[in-house]
N, C-alpha and C positions, 0 to 999 in steps of 0.2 A: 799857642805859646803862653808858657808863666810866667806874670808879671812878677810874684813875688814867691818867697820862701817858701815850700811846704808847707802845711801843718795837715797834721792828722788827726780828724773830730770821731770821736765814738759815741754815739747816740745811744739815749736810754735803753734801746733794744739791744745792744749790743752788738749792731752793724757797724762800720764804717766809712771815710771816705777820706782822700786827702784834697787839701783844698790849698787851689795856687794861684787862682784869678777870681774876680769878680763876679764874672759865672757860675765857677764852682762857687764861689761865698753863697749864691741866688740860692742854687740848688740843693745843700747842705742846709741852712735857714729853712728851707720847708721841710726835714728830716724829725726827728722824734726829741726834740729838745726836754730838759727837764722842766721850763718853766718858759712859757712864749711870751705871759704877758708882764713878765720884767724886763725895768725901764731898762738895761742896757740892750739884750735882746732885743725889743721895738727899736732902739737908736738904730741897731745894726739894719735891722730889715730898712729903713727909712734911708741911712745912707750909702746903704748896699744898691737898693731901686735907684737913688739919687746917683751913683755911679753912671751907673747902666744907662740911665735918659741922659749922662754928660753932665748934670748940673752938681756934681761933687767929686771932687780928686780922690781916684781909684786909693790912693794909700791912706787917707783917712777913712774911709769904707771900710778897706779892709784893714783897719787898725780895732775898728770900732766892731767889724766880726769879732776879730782874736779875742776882744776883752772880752764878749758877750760869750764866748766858748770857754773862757779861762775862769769867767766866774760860776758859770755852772760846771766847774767840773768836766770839760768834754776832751779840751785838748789832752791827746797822747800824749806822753815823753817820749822825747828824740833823743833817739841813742845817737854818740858823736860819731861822727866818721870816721872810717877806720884810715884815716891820716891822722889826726887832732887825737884817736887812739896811741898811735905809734909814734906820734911826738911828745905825746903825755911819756909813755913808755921809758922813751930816752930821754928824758928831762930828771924822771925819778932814778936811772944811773947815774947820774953824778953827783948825788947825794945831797947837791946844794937845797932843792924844793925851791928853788928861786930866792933864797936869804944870801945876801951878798957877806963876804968876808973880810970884809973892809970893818978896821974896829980901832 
């Protein structure tokens, strides 16, 4: 089961993977990073392991993955769902764009 959000890492080879728990965080982390021995990357693996043995809260782990993916460049872009699509949709028919007419 997923503890958290998606993300999707593409590694220097240009495989992938998505990653939804702490496990997955593990698993990905040993993948083809652009750089292992930057400090965020070591924070993640250290609190990611720390996870995993219980002795650090699963969402600072996996917080400290995301930054470590987001500063090398690995996180995909997430296309919005196709609701948040089709309320965008009908929000831009009524021409407001969310500016109120109060004046």
């Amino acid at each position: 089961m997923s503890r958290f959000l998606p993300l999707t890492i593409k590694f220097v080879d240009g495989s992938s993977m998505t990653v939804s728990s702490i496990a997955d965080a593990r698993r990905a982390l040993g993948g083809l990073w652009k750089n292992k021995e930057a400090a965020a990357y070591k924070a993640a693996v250290r609190l990611v392991d720390d996870a995993l043995d219980g002795i650090c809260r699963p969402d600072i782990a996996f917080a400290a993955f995301k930054n470590a993916a987001a500063q090398q460049g690995l996180l995909k872009p997430v296309k919005p769902s196709a609701a948040l699509a089709m309320l965008d949709r009908l929000a831009s028919l009524d021409g407001s764009n969310g500016q109120s007419s109060a004046g």
